[in-house]
VOPADO-129457 format. One record per residue (C-alpha): residue number from 1; residue in three letters; z, y, x. Coordinates in Angstrom, 2 decimals. Layout:
   num   residuo         z         y         x
   NUM       Ala         Z         Y         X
...
! end
This chain:
   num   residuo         z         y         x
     1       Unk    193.28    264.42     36.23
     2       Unk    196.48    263.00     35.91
     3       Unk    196.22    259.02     35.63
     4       Unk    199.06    256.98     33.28
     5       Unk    202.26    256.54     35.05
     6       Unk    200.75    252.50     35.14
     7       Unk    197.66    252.65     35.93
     8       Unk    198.68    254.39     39.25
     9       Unk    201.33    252.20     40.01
    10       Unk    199.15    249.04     39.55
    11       Unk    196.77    250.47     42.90
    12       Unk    197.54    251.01     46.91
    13       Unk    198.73    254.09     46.06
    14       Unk    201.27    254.46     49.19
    15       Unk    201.19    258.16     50.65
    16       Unk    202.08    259.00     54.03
    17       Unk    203.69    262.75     54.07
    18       Unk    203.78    264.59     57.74
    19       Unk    206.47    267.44     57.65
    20       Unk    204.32    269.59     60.39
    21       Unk    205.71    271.92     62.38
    22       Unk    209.74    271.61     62.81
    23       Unk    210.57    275.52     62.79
    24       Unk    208.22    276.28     59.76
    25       Unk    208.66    275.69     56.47
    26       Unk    206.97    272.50     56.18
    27       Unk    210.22    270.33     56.06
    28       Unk    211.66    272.44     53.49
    29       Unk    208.49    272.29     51.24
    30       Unk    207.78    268.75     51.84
    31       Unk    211.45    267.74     50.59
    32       Unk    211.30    270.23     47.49
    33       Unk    207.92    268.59     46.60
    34       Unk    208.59    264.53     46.99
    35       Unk    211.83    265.69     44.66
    36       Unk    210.02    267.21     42.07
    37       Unk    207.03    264.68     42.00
    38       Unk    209.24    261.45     42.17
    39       Unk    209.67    260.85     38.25
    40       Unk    206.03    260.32     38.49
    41       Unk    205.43    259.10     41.99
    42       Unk    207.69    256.31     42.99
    43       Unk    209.67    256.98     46.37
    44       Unk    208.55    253.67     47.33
    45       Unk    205.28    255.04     47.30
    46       Unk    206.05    257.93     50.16
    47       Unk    206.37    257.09     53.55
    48       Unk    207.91    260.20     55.36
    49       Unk    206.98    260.93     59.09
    50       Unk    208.90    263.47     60.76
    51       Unk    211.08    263.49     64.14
    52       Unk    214.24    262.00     64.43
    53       Unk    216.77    263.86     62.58
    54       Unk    214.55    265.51     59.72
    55       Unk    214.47    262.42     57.38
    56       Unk    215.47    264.31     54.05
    57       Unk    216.78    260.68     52.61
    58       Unk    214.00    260.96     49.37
    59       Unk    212.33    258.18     50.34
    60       Unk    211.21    255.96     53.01
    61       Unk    211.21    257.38     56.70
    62       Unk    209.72    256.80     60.23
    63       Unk    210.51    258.74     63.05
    64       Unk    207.47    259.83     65.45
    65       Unk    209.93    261.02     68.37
    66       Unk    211.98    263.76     69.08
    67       Unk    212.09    267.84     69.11
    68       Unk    213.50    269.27     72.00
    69       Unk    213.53    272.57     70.35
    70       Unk    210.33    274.41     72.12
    71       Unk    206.69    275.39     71.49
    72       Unk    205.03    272.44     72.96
    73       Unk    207.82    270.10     71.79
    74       Unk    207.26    271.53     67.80
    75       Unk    203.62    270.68     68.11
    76       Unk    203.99    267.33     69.60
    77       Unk    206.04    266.05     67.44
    78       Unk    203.27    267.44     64.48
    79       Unk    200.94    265.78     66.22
    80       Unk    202.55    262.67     66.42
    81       Unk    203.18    262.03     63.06
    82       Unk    199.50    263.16     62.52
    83       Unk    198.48    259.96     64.88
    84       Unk    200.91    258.01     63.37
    85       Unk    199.84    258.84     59.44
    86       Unk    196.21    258.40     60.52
    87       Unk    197.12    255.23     62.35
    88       Unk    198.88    253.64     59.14
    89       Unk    195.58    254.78     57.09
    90       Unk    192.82    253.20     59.23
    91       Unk    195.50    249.93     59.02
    92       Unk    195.52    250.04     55.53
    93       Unk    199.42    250.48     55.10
    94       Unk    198.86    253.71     53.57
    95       Unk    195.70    255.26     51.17
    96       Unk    196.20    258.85     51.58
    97       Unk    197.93    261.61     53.91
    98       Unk    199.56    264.74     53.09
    99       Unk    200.41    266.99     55.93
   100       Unk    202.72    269.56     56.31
   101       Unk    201.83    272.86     58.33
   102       Unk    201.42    272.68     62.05
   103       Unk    201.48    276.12     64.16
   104       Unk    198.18    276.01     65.85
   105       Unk    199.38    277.40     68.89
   106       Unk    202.09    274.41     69.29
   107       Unk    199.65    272.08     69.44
   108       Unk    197.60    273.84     72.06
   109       Unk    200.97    273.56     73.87
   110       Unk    201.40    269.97     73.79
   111       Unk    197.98    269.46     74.53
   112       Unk    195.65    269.58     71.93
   113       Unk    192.93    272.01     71.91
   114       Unk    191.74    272.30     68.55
   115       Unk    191.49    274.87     65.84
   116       Unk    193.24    273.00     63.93
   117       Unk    194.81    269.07     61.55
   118       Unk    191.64    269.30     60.33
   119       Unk    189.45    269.05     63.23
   120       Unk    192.16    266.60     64.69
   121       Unk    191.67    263.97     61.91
   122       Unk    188.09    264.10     62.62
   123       Unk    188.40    263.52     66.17
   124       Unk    191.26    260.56     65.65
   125       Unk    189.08    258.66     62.94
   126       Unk    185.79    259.01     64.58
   127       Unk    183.90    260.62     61.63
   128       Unk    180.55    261.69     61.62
   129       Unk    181.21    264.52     59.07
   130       Unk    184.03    266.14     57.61
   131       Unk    184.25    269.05     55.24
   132       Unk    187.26    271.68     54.27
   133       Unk    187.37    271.82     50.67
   134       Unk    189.72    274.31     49.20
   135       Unk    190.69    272.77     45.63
   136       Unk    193.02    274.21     43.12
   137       Unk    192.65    272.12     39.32
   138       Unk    194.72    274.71     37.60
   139       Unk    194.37    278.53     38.52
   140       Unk    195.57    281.56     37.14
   141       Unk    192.76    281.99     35.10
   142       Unk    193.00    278.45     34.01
   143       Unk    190.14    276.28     34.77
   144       Unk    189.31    274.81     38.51
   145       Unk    188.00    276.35     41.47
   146       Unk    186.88    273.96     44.25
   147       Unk    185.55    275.88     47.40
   148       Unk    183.92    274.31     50.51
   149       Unk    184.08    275.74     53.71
   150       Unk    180.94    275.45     55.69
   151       Unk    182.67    276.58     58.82
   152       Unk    185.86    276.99     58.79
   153       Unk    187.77    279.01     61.80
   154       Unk    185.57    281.01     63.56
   155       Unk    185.29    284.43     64.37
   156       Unk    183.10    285.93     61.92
   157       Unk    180.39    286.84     64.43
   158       Unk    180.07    283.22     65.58
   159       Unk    179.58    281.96     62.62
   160       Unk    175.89    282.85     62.57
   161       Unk    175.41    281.01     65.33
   162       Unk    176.77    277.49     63.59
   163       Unk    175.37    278.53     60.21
   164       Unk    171.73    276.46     59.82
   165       Unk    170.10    274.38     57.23
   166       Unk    171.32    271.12     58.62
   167       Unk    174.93    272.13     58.34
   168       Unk    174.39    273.09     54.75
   169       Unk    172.52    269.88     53.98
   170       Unk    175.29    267.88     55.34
   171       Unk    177.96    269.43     53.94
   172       Unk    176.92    269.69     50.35
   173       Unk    175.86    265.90     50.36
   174       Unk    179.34    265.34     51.84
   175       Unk    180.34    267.35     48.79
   176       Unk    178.41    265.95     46.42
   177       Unk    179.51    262.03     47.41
   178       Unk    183.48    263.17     47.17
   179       Unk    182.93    264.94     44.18
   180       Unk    181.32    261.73     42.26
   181       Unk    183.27    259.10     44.16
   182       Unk    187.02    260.93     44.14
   183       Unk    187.09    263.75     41.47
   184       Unk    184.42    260.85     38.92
   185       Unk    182.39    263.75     38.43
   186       Unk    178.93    262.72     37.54
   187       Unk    175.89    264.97     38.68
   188       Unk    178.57    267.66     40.21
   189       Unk    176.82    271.37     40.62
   190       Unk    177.01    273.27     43.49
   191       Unk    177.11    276.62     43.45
   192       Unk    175.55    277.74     47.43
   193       Unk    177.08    281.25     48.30
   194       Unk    174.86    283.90     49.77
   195       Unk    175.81    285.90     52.82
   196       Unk    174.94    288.82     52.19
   197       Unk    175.21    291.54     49.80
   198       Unk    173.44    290.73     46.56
   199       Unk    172.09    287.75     48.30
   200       Unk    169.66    289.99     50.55
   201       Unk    167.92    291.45     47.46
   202       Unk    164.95    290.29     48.28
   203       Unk    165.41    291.01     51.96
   204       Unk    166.69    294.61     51.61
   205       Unk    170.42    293.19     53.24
   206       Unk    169.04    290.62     55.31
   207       Unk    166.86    287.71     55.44
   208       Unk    169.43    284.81     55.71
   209       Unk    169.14    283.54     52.54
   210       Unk    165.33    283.03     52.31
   211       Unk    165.57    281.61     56.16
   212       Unk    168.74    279.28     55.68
   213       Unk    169.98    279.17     52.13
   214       Unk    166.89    278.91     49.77
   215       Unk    165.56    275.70     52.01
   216       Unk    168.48    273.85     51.67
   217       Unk    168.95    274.32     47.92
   218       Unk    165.19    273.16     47.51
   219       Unk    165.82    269.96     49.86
   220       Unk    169.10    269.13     47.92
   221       Unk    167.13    269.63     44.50
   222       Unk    164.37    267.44     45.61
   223       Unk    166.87    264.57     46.74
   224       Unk    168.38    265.09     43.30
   225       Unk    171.23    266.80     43.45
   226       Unk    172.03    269.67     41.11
   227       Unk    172.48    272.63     43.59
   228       Unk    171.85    276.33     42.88
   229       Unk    171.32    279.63     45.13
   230       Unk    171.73    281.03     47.06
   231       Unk    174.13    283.02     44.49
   232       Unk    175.91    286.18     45.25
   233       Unk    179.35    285.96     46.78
   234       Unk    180.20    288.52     43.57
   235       Unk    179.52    286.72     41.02
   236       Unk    179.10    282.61     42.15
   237       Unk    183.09    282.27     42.01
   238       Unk    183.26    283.58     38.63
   239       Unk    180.75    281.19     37.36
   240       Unk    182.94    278.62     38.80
   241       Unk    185.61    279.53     37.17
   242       Unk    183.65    279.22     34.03
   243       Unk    182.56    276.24     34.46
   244       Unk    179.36    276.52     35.25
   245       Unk    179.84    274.69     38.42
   246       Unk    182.15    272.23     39.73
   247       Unk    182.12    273.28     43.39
   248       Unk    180.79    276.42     45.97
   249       Unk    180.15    275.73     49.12
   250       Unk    180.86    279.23     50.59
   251       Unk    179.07    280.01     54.21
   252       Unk    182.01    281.32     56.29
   253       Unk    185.34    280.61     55.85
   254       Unk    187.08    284.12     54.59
   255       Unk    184.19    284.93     52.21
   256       Unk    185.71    281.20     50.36
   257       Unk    189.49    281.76     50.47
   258       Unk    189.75    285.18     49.93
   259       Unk    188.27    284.74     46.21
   260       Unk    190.10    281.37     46.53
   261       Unk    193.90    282.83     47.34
   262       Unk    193.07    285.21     44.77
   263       Unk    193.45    282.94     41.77
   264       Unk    195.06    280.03     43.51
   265       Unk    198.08    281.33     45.28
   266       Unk    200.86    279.32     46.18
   267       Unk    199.16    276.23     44.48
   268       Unk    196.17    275.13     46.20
   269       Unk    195.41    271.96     48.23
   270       Unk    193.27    271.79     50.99
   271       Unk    191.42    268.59     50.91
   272       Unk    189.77    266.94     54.01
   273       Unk    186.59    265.64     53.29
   274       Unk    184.48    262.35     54.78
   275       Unk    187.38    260.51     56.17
   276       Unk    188.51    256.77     55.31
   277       Unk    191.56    257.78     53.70
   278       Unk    192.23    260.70     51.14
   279       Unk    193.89    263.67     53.39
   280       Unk    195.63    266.79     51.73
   281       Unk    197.69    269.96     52.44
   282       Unk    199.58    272.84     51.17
   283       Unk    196.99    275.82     51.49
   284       Unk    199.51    277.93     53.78
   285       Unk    200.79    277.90     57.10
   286       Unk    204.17    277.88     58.67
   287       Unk    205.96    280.69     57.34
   288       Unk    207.74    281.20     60.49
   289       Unk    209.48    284.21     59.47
   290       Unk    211.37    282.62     55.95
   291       Unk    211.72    279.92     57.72
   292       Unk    215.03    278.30     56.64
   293       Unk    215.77    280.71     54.00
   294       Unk    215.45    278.39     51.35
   295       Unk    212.88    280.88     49.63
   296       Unk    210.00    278.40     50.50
   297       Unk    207.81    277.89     47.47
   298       Unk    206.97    274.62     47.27
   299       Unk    203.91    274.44     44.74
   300       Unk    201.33    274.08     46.99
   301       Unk    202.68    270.74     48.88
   302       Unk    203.50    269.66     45.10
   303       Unk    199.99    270.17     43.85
   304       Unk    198.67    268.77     47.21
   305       Unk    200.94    265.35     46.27
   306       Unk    199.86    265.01     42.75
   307       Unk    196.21    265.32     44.15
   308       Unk    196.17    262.94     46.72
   309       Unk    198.00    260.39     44.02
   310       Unk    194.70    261.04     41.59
   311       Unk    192.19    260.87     44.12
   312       Unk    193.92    257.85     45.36
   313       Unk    193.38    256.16     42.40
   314       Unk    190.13    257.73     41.35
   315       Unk    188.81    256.18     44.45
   316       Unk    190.43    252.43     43.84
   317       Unk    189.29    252.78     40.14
   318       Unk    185.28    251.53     40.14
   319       Unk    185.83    251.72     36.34
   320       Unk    185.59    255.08     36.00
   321       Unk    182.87    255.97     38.12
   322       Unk    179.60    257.87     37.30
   323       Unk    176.65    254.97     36.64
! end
């Protein structure tokens, strides 16, 4: 996906990178990754936001405040330069976010009760829809693997209670419209993940997938989108990874990442979908405990960089779009 070093200079292609949580490894990852992307991105490019103190002098820098060194303090200043990244976005100073890990419990501390960025960059934008899309372009078995997260964190036996054909519908046409408008892939297939084992076999494991599933894949066929399932959680990640479809929208959230982790380790991006602006992150968390270490791999904020640059200018570039 990689654009020419000119044609992605020529576009709004300024970034805004959070560095998350101050005691995690965020900062150390974020730093490691604007160095190794810079012969590609320009530094002008990156706007840093971090708290007073952490600017790692790679490229431009704001400060959103200070840390005073506790819980609540660690996930105020997180969310901070959250607000102020979204902020620059829905200005128009900057076309994409990256964001570095925030601890979840921090910013229930300094007074935000949600599960998680996510979540908080629907609520600060004011977006009818958004969607967690796990996205690797490279894995260990070579090709991509893009996984949608119906719901996303939720005890598991909760999610039933969220799960419903609407949901579905709305998130696979929010998947569908990224796919064609961001990634310029025309007609994208979706692969819809059962539930259960085998998906139900014929109702033997549950009925799930002829109550919830099999309408929505019908309604999303009939409004012409190429969607197929429900397919087995065994098998519709393979065919991914074959090829045979450009995206799975998996029902609950570990059924997606555990086959996702599995071949994207340490280099996926998780991808916020339906805002205004393109939003990406590393595909870890804090890393509290090597915290500091310098052992931090940095991969996954890399890959989540590169990313936001191409589907940056993927979205500027009407040139290349499907029809």
């Amino acid at each position: 996906m990689r654009g020419k070093p000119e044609e992605v200079s020529a576009l709004p292609m300024r970034i805004a990178v959070t560095l998350g949580d101050p005691r995690g490894i965020g900062p150390e990852v974020m730093r490691k990754a604007i160095r190794s992307v810079t012969p590609e991105i320009s530094a002008d490019e990156i706007l840093i936001l971090g708290h007073s103190g952490s600017d790692p002098g790679l490229a431009p820098f704001e400060a959103v405040g200070s840390w005073d060194g506790t819980e609540a303090g660690a996930g105020s200043v997180s969310a901070a330069a959250l607000c102020r990244g979204v902020e620059l976005a829905l200005l128009g100073s900057v076309g994409a976010l990256v964001t570095g890990p925030a601890h979840k419990p921090a910013l229930r501390a300094a007074g935000w009760n949600v599960p998680g960025q996510t979540e908080m960059l629907g609520t600060l934008t004011g977006a009818e829809e958004v969607g967690m899309l796990m996205c690797a372009e490279e894995t260990v078995l070579g090709g991509p693997l893009r996984v949608l997260l119906a719901t996303t964190h939720l005890p598991l036996r909760e999610v039933f209670s969220l799960l419903s054909p609407n949901l579905l519908l709305r998130q696979s046409r929010l998947l569908a419209r990224a796919l064609e408008n961001d990634w310029h892939i025309p007609g994208p297939r979706l692969g819809l993940c059962a539930i259960n084992p085998h998906a139900g076999d014929g109702g033997l494991f549950g009925t799930e997938e002829a109550e919830i599933l099999r309408p929505v894949v019908v309604q999303l066929q009939e409004e012409g989108l190429r969607a197929q399932g429900p397919l087995p959680a065994d098998t519709v990640f393979h065919r991914a990874l074959c090829g045979e479809l450009d995206a799975v929208v998996a029902p609950y959230h570990d059924v997606g990442m555990a086959a996702f982790k599995s071949v994207a380790f340490g280099s996926g991006v998780n991808v916020t979908l339906g805002l205004p602006f393109i939003r990406t992150s590393p595909d870890h968390g804090t890393a509290f405990d090597i915290a500091g270490s310098g052992r931090a791999r940095a991969g996954s904020a890399r890959a989540a960089l590169r990313l936001a640059a191409d589907l940056l200018k993927n979205r500027f570039d009407t040139s290349g779009r499907p029809g």
